[in-house]
DRENROZA-304567 format. One record per residue (C-alpha): residue in three letters; x, y, z. Coordinates in Angstrom, 1 decimal, decimal comma, always signed. Example, Ala and Ser with C-alpha at 12.3 -4.5 7.8 and 13.67 -1.06 7.14 Angstrom:
# DRENROZA-304567
<resn = ala; east = +12,3; north = -4,5; up = +7,8>;
<resn = ser; east = +13,7; north = -1,1; up = +7,1>;
# end
This chain:
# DRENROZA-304567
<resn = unk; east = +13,8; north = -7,0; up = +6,4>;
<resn = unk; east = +15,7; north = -7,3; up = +3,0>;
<resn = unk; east = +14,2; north = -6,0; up = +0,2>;
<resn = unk; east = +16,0; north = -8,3; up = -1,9>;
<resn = unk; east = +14,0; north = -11,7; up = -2,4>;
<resn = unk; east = +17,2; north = -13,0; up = -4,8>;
<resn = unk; east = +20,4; north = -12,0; up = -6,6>;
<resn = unk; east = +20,9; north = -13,3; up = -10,1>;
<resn = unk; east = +24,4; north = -12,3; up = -11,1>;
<resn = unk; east = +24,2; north = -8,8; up = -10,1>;
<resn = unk; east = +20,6; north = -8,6; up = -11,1>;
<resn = unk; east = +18,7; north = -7,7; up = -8,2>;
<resn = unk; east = +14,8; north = -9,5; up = -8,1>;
<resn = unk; east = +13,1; north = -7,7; up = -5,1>;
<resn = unk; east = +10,3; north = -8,9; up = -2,7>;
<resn = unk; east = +8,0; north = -5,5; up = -3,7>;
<resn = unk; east = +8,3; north = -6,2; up = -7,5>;
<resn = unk; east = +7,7; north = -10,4; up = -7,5>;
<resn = unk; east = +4,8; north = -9,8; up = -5,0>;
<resn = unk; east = +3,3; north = -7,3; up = -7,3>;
<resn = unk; east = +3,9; north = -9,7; up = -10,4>;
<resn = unk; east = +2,3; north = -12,6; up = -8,2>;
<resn = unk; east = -0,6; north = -10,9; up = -7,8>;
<resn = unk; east = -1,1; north = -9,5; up = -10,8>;
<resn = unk; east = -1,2; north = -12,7; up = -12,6>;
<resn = unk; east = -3,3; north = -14,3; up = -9,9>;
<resn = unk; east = -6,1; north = -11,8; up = -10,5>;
<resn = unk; east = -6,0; north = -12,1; up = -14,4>;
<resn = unk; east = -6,5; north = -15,5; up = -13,9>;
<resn = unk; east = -9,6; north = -15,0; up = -11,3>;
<resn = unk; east = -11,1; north = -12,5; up = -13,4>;
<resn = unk; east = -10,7; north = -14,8; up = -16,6>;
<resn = unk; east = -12,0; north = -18,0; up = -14,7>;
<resn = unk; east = -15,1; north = -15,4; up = -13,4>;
<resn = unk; east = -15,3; north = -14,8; up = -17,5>;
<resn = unk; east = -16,0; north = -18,2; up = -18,3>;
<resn = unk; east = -18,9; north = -18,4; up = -16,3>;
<resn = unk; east = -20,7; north = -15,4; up = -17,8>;
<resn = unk; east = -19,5; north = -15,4; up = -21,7>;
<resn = unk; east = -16,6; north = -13,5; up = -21,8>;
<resn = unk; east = -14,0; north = -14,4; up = -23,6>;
<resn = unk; east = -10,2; north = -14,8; up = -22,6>;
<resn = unk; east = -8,7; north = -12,4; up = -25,0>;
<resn = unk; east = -11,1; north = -9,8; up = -24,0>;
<resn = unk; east = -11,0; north = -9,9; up = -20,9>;
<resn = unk; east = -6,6; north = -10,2; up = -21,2>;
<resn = unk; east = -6,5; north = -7,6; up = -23,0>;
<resn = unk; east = -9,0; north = -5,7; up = -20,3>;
<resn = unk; east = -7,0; north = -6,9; up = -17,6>;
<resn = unk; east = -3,4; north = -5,7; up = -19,8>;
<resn = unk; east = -4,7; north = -2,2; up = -20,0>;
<resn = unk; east = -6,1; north = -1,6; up = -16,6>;
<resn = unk; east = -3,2; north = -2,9; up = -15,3>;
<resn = unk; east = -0,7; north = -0,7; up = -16,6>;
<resn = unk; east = -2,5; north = +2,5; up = -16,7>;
<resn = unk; east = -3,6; north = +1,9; up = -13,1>;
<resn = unk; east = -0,2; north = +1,3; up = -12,3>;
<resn = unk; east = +1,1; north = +4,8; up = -14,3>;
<resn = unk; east = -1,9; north = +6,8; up = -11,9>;
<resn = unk; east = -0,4; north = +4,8; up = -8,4>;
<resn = unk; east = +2,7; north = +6,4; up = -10,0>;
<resn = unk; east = +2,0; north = +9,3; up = -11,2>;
<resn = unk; east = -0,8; north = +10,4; up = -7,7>;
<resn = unk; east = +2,2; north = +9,2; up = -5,5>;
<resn = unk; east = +4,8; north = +11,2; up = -7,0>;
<resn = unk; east = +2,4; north = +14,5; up = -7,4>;
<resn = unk; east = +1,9; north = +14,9; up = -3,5>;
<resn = unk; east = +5,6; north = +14,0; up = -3,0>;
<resn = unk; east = +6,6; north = +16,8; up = -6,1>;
<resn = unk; east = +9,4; north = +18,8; up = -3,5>;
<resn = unk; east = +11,5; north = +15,2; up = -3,2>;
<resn = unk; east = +11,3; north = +14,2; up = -7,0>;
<resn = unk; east = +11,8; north = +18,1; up = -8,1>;
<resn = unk; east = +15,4; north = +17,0; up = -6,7>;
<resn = unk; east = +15,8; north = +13,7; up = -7,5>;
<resn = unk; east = +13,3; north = +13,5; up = -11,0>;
<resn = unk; east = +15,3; north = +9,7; up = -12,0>;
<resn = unk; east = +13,9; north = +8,4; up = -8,6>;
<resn = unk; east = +10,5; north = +8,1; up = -10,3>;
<resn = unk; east = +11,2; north = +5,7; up = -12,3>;
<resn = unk; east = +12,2; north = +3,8; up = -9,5>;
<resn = unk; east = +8,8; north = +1,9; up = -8,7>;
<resn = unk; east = +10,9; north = -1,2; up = -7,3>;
<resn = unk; east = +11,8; north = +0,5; up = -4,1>;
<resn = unk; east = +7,6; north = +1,6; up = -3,3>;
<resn = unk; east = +5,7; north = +4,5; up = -4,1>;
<resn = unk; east = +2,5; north = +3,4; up = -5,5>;
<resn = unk; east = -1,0; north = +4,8; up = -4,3>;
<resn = unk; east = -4,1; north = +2,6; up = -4,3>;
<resn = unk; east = -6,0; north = +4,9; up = -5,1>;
<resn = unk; east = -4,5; north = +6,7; up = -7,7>;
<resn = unk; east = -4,2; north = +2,8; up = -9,5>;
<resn = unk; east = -8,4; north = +2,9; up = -8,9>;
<resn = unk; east = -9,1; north = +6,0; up = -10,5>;
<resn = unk; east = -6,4; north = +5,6; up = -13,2>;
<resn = unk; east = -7,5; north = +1,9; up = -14,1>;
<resn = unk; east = -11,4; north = +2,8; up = -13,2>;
<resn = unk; east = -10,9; north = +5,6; up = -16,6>;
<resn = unk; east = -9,3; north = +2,9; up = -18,4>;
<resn = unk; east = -12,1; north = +0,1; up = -17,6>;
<resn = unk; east = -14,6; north = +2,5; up = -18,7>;
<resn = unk; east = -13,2; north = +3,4; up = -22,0>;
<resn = unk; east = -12,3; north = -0,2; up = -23,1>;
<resn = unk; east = -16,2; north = -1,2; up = -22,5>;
<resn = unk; east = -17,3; north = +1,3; up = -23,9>;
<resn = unk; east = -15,7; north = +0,6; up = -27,2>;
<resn = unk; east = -17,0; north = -2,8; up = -27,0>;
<resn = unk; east = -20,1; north = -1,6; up = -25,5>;
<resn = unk; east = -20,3; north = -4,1; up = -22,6>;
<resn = unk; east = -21,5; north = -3,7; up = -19,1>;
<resn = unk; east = -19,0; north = -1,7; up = -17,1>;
<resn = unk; east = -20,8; north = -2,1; up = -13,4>;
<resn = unk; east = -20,6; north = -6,2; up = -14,3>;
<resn = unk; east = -17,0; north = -6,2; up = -15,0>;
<resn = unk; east = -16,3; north = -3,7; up = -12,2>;
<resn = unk; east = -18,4; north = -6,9; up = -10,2>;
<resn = unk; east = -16,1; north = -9,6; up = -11,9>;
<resn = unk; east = -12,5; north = -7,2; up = -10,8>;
<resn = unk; east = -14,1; north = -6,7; up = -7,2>;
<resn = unk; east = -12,8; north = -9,9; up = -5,8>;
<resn = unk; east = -9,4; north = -10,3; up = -7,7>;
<resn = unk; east = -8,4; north = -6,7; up = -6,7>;
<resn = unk; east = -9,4; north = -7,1; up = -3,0>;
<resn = unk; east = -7,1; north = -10,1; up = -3,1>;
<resn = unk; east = -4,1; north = -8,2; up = -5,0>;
<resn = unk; east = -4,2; north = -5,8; up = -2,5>;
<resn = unk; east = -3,8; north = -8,1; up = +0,5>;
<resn = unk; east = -1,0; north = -9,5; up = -1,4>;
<resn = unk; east = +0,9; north = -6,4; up = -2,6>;
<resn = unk; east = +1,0; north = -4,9; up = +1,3>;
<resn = unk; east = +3,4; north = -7,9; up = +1,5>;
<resn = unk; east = +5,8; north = -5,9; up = -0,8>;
<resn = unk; east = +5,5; north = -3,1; up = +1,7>;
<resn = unk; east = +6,7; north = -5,2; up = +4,7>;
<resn = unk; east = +10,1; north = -6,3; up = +2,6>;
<resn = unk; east = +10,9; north = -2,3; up = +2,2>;
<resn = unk; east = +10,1; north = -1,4; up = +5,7>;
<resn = unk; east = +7,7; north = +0,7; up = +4,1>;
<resn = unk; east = +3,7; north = +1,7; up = +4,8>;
<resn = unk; east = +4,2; north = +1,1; up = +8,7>;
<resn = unk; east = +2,4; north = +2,9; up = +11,3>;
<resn = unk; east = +3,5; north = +4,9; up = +14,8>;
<resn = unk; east = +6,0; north = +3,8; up = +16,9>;
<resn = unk; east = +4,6; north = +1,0; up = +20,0>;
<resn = unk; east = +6,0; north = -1,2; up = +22,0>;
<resn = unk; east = +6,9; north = -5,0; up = +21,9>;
<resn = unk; east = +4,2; north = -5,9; up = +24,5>;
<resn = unk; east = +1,5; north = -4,4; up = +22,4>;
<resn = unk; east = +2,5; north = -6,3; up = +19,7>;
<resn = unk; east = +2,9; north = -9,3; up = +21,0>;
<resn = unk; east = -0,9; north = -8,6; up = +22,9>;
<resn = unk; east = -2,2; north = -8,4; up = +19,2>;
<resn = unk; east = -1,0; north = -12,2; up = +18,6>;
<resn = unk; east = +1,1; north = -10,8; up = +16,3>;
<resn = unk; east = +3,5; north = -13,4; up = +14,4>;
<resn = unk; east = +7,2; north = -12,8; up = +15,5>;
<resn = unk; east = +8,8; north = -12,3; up = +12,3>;
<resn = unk; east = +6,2; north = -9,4; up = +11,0>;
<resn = unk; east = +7,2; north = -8,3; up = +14,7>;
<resn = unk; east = +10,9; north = -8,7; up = +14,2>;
<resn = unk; east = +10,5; north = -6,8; up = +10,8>;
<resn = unk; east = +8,5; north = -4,1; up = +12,5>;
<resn = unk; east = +11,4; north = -3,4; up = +14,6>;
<resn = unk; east = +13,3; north = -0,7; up = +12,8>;
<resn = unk; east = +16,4; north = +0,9; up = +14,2>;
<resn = unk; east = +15,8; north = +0,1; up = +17,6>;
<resn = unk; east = +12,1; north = +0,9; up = +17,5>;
<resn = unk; east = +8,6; north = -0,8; up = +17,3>;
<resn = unk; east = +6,1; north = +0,1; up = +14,8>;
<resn = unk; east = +2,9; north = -0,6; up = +14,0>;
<resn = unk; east = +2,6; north = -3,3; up = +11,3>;
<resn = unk; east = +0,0; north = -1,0; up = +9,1>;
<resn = unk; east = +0,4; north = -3,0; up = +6,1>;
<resn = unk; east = -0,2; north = -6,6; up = +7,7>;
<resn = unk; east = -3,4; north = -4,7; up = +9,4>;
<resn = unk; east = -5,1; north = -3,6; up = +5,5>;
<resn = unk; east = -4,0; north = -7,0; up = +4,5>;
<resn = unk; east = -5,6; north = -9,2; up = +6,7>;
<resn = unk; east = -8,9; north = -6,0; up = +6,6>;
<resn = unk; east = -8,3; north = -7,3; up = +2,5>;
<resn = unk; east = -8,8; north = -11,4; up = +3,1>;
<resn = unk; east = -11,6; north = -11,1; up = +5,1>;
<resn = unk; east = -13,6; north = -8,8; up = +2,7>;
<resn = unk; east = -12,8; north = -10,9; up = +0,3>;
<resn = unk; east = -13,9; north = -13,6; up = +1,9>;
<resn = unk; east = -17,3; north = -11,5; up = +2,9>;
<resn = unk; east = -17,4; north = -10,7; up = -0,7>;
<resn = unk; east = -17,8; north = -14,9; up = -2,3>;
<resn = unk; east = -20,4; north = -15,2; up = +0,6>;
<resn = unk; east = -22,1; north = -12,5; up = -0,7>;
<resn = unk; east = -21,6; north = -13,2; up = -4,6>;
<resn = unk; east = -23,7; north = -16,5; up = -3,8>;
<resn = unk; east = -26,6; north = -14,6; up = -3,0>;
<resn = unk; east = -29,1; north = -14,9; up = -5,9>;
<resn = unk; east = -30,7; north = -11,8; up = -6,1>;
<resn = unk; east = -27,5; north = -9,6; up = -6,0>;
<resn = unk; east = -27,6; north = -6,9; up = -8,7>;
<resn = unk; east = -25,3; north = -6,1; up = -11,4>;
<resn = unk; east = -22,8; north = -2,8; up = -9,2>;
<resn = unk; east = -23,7; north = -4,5; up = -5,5>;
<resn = unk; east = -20,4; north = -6,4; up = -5,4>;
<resn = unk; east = -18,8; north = -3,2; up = -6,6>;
<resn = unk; east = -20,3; north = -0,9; up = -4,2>;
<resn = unk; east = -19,5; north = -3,2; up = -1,3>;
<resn = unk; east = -15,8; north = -3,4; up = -2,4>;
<resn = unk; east = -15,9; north = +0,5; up = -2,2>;
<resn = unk; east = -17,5; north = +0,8; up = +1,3>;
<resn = unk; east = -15,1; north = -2,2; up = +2,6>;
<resn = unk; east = -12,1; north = -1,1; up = +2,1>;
<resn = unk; east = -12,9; north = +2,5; up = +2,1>;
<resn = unk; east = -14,3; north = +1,6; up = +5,8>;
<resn = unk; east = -10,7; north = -0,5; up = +7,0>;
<resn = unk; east = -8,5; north = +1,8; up = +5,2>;
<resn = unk; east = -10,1; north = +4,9; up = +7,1>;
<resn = unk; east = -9,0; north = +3,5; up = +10,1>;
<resn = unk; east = -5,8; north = +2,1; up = +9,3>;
<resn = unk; east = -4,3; north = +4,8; up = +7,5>;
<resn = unk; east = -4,7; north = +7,2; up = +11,3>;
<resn = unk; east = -2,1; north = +5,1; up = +12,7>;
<resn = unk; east = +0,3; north = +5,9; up = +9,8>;
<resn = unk; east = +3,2; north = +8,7; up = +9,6>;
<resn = unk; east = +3,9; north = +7,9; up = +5,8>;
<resn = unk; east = +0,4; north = +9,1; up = +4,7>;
<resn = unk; east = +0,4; north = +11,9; up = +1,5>;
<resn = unk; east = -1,2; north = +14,8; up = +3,2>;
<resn = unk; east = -3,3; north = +17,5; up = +1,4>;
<resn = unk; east = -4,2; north = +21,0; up = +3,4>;
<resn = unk; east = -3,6; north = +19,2; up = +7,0>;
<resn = unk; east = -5,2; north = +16,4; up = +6,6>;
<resn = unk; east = -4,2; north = +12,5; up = +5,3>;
<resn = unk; east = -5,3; north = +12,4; up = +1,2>;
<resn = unk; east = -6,3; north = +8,6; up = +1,5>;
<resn = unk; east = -8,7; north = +9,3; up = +4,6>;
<resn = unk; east = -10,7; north = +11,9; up = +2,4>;
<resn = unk; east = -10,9; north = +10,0; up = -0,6>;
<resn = unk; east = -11,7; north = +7,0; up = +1,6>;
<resn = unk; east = -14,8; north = +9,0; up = +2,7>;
<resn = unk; east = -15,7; north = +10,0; up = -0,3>;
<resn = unk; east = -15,1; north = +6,4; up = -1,9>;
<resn = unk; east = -17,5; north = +5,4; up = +1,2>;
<resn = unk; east = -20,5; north = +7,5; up = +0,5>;
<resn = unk; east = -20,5; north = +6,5; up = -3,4>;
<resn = unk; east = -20,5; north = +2,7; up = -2,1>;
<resn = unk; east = -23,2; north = +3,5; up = +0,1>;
<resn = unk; east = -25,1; north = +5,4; up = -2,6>;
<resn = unk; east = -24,8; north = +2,9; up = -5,6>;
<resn = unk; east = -26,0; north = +0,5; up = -3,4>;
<resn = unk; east = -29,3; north = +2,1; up = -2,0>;
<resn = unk; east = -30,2; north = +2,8; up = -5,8>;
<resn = unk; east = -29,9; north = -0,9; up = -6,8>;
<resn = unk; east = -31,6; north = -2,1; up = -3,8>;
<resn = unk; east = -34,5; north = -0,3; up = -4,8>;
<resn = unk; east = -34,5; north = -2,3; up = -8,7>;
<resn = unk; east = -37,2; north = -4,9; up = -9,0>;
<resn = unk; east = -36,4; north = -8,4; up = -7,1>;
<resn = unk; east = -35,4; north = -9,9; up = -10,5>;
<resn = unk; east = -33,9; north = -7,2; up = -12,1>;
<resn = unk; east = -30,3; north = -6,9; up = -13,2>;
<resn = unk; east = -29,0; north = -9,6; up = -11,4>;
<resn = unk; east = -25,1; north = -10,4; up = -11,6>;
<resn = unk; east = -26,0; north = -14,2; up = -12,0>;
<resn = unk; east = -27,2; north = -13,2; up = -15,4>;
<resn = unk; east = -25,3; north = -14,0; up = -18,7>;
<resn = unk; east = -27,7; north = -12,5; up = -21,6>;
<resn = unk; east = -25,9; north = -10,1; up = -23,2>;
<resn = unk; east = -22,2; north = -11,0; up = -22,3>;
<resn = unk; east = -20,8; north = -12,8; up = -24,9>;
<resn = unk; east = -18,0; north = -10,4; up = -26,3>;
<resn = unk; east = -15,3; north = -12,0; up = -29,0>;
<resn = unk; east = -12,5; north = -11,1; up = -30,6>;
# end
């Protein structure tokens, strides 16, 4: 595939940057119409959204380039490269996770109901941004054959991009995305129910993807490795079992206690 989505006088606009721009401003605007319904107001939540967004991009950065230190020790000027891939997930969690949890507290707001209110918008920026991945030939998984592809009802052109240098590979990326779309579709089914506490939303976004990305990331030969084994499968784990913990403890709350549905207390302003 080429990386290049258009060429404006010498000024190259690629796929990976536009489809991270896309959904960038396509969650801000999620997480500002969720805002509306629950007090918050636009500039704080902007200006939320602002921050989190580029210090979670600097940790994608920054955890990417760390366990890939022996290529950029020779080549320091290619990390500034971010347009040609090499962002972790999961460094952009923890990084923008810090950041979310600063910010509120400084306005001394709720930090599990706006963790609830991102849930949604990031699950749906991260079935979009896998896209960009696809247009580098980036983020695929082991080599297969064009049969098993085509068995998976694969569409032809993610089949067609998959085949690099004479070889079939496993689309990875189309795999989390789709994994992405359905949990956020699990996760408006879910919003809807009434008694949902303030952190559930959150903890099932952790357990969902955690769960999919697990998987998906053993068919990979791109993965950052740590001691042997693949970084994102660990912290996926671990991601899992704080999920699975945060929910248990708000199941146990009283039935109409701390429910997300609840707007008493929300109204921040600048």
């Amino acid at each position: 595939m080429n990386p290049v989505m258009i060429n404006l006088f010498g000024l190259e606009i690629r796929w990976y940057s536009f489809l991270l721009l896309f959904a960038v401003v396509l969650g801000i605007i999620l997480l500002i119409r969720e805002g509306k319904r629950y007090e918050y107001s636009k500039d704080f939540l902007f200006n939320l959204a602002f921050w989190v967004i580029v210090f979670g991009f600097v940790g994608a950065r920054i955890y990417y380039v760390i366990f890939n230190y022996k290529y950029y020790l020779n080549d320091p000027i290619s990390i500034l490269k971010v347009w040609e891939g090499g962002l972790a997930i999961h460094g952009g969690i923890l990084a923008g996770f810090i950041t979310l949890v600063l910010y509120c507290r400084k306005y001394n707001t709720s930090i599990s109901k706006i963790t609830d209110m991102i849930a949604i918008p990031l699950l749906l920026g991260q079935a979009i941004g896998r896209w960009g991945n696809f247009f580098n030939g980036e983020a695929h998984g082991s080599a297969t054959s064009l049969l098993a592809l085509q068995n998976k009802h694969i569409p032809e052109f993610i089949i067609e991009g998959m085949h690099i240098n004479g070889v079939y590979y496993h689309p990875t990326f189309f795999y989390e995305s789709l994994w992405c779309i359905l949990g956020v579709i699990v996760l408006l089914v879910v919003k809807k129910y009434k008694y949902l506490k303030v952190g559930q939303l959150t903890s099932i976004y952790l357990m969902w993807y955690s769960f999919g990305r697990f998987f998906i990331e053993s068919l990979r030969t791109d993965s950052l490795m740590l001691v042997g084994f693949k970084v994102a499968q660990l912290v996926s784990i671990g991601l899992f079992v704080i999920g699975l913990l945060i929910f248990m403890i708000l199941s146990r709350k009283g039935k109409f206690e701390d429910l997300y549905t609840e707007t008493t207390g929300n109204n921040i302003q600048f």
